[in-house]
Short mmCIF file of the C-alpha atoms (twelve columns), coordinates in Angstrom:
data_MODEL
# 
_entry.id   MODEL 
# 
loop_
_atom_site.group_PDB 
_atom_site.id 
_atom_site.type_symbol 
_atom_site.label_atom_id 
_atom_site.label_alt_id 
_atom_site.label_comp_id 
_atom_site.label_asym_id 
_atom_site.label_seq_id 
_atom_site.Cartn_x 
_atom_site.Cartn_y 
_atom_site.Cartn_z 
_atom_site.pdbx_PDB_model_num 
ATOM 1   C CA . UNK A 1   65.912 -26.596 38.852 1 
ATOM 2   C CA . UNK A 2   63.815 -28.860 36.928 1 
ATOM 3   C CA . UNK A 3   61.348 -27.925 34.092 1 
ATOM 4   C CA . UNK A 4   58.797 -30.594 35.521 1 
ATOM 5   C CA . UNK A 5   56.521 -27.943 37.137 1 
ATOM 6   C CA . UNK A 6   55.973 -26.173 40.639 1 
ATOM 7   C CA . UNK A 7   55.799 -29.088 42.335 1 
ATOM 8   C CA . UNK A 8   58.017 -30.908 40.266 1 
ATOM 9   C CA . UNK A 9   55.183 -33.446 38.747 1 
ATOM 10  C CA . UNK A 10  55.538 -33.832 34.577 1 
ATOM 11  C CA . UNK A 11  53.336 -32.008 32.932 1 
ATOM 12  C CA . UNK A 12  53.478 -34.093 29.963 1 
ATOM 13  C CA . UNK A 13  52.192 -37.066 30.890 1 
ATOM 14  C CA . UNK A 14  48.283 -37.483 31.132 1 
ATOM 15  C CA . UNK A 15  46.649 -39.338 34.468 1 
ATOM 16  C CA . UNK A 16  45.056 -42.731 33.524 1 
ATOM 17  C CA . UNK A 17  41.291 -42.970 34.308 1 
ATOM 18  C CA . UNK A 18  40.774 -46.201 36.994 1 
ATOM 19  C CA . UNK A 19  39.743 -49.135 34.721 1 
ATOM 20  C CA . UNK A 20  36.440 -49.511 36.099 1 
ATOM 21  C CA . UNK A 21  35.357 -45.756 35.552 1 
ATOM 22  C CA . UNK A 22  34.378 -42.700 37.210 1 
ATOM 23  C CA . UNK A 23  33.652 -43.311 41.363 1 
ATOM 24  C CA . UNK A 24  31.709 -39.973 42.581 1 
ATOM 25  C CA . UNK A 25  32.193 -39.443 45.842 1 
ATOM 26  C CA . UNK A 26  29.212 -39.772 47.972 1 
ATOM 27  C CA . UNK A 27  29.186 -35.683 48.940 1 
ATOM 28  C CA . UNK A 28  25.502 -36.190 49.864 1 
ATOM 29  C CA . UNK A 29  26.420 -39.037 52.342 1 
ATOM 30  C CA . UNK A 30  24.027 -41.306 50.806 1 
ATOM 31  C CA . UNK A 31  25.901 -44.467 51.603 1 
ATOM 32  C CA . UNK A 32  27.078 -43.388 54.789 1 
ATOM 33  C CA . UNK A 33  25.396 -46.257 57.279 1 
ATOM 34  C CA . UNK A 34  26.426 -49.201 54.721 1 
ATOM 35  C CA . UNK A 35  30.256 -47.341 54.741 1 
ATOM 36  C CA . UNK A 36  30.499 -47.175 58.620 1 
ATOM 37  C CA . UNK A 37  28.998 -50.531 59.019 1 
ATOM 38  C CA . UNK A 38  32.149 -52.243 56.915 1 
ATOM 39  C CA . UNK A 39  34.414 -49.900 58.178 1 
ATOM 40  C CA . UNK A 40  33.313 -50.598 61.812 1 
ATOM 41  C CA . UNK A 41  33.427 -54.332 60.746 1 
ATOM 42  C CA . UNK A 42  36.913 -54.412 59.494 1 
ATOM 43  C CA . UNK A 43  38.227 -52.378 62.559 1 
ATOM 44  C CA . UNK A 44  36.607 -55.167 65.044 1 
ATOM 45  C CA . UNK A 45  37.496 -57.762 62.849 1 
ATOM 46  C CA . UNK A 46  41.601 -56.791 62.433 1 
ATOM 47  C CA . UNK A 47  40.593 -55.986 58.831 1 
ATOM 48  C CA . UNK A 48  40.092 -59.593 57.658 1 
ATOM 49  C CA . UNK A 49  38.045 -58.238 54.980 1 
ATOM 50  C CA . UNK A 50  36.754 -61.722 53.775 1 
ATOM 51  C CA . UNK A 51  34.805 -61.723 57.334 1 
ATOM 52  C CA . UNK A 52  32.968 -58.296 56.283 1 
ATOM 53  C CA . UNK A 53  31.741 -59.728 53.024 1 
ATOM 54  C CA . UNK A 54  27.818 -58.785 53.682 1 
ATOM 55  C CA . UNK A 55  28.871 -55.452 54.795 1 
ATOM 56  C CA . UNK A 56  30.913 -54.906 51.623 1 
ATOM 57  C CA . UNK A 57  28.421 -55.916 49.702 1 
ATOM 58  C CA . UNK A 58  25.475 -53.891 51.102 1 
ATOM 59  C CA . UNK A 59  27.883 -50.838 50.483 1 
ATOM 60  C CA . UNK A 60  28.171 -51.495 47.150 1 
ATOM 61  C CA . UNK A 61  24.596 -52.037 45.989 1 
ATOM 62  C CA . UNK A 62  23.666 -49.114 47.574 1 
ATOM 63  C CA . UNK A 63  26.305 -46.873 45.373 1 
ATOM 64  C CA . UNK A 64  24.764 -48.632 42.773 1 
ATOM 65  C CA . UNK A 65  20.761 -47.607 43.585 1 
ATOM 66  C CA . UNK A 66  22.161 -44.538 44.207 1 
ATOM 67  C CA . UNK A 67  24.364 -44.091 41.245 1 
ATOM 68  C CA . UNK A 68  27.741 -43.660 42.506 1 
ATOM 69  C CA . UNK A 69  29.054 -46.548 40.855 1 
ATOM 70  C CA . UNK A 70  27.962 -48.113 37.693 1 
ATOM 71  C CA . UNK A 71  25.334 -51.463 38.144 1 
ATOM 72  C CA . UNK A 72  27.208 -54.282 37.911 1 
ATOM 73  C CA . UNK A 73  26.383 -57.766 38.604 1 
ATOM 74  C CA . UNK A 74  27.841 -58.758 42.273 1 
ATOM 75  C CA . UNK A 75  29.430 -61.798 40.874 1 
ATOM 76  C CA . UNK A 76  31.518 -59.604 38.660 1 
ATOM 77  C CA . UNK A 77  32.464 -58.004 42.053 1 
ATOM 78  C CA . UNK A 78  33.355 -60.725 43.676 1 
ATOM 79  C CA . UNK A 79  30.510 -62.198 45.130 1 
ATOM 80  C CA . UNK A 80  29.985 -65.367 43.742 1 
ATOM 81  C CA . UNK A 81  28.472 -67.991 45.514 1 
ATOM 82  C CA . UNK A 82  30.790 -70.400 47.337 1 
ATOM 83  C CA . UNK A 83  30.318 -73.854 49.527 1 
ATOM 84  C CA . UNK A 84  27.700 -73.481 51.636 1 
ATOM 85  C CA . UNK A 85  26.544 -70.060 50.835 1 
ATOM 86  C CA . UNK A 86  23.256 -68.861 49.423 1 
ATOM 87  C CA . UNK A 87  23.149 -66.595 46.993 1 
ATOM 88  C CA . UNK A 88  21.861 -63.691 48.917 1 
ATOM 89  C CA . UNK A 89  25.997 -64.057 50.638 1 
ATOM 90  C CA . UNK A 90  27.005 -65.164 53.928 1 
ATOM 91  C CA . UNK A 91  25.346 -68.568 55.465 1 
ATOM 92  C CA . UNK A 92  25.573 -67.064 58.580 1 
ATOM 93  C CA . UNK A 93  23.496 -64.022 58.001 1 
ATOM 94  C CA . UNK A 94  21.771 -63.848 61.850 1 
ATOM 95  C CA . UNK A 95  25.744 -63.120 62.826 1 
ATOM 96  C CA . UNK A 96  26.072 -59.989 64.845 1 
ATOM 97  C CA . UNK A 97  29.299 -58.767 65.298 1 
ATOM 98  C CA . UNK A 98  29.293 -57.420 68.460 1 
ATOM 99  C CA . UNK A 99  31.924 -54.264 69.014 1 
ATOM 100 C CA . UNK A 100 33.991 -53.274 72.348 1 
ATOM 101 C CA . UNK A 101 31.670 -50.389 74.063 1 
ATOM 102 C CA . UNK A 102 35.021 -48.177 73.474 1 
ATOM 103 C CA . UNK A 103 35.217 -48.626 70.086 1 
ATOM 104 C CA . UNK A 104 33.814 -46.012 67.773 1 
ATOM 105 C CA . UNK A 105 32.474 -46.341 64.620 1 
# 
C-alpha cells in the first residue's frame, strides 16, 4: 500500500493556481444567456469555435461586469481586430445562426 493518501494522490505536492487567476463560478447564473448562446453556437456549428467568436466574446465581458473574471482588455483575449473586421468583432454581425427545431440549447 502506498503512503500517497486515501485516494492515492501525493500529499506533498501543492496544486498550481491557473495563470490567469481565480475564475468564480457563476453560482448566481449571472452569465447564463451569454453561456448557452456559445454553447448552443458551438453545438450547431460542430464546435468550430472561431465561428462563435461574438458569442465568446459577449460571455466574457459579461463575467467581467459582473466580476467573475478579472477586466481585461479583449485584445489580450484574443480579440484583436483582423481583415475586414470592426472593432466591435465579427463583420457579419446581422448573422443569425439558425438551430435544428430538435436541437436544445
Amino acid at each position: 500500500m502506498s503512503a500517497g493518501g486515501a485516494f492515492g494522490g501525493n500529499r506533498g505536492l501543492r496544486p498550481v493556481p491557473p495563470e490567469k487567476g481565480i475564475f468564480p463560478l457563476d453560482h448566481m447564473h449571472l452569465c447564463d444567456l451569454e453561456k448557452k448562446e456559445y454553447l448552443g453556437c458551438l453545438k450547431i456549428v460542430g464546435h468550430q469555435s472561431e465561428k462563435c467568436r461574438e458569442f465568446s466574446k459577449k460571455y466574457l465581458q459579461c463575467r467581467m461586469e459582473k466580476n467573475l473574471m478579472a477586466k481585461q482588455d479583449l485584445g489580450e483575449l484574443g480579440f484583436k481586430e483582423r481583415n475586414g473586421e470592426t472593432p466591435e468583432g465579427n463583420p457579419e454581425r446581422g448573422l443569425v445562426i439558425e438551430r435544428p427545431m430538435n436541437t436544445k440549447i
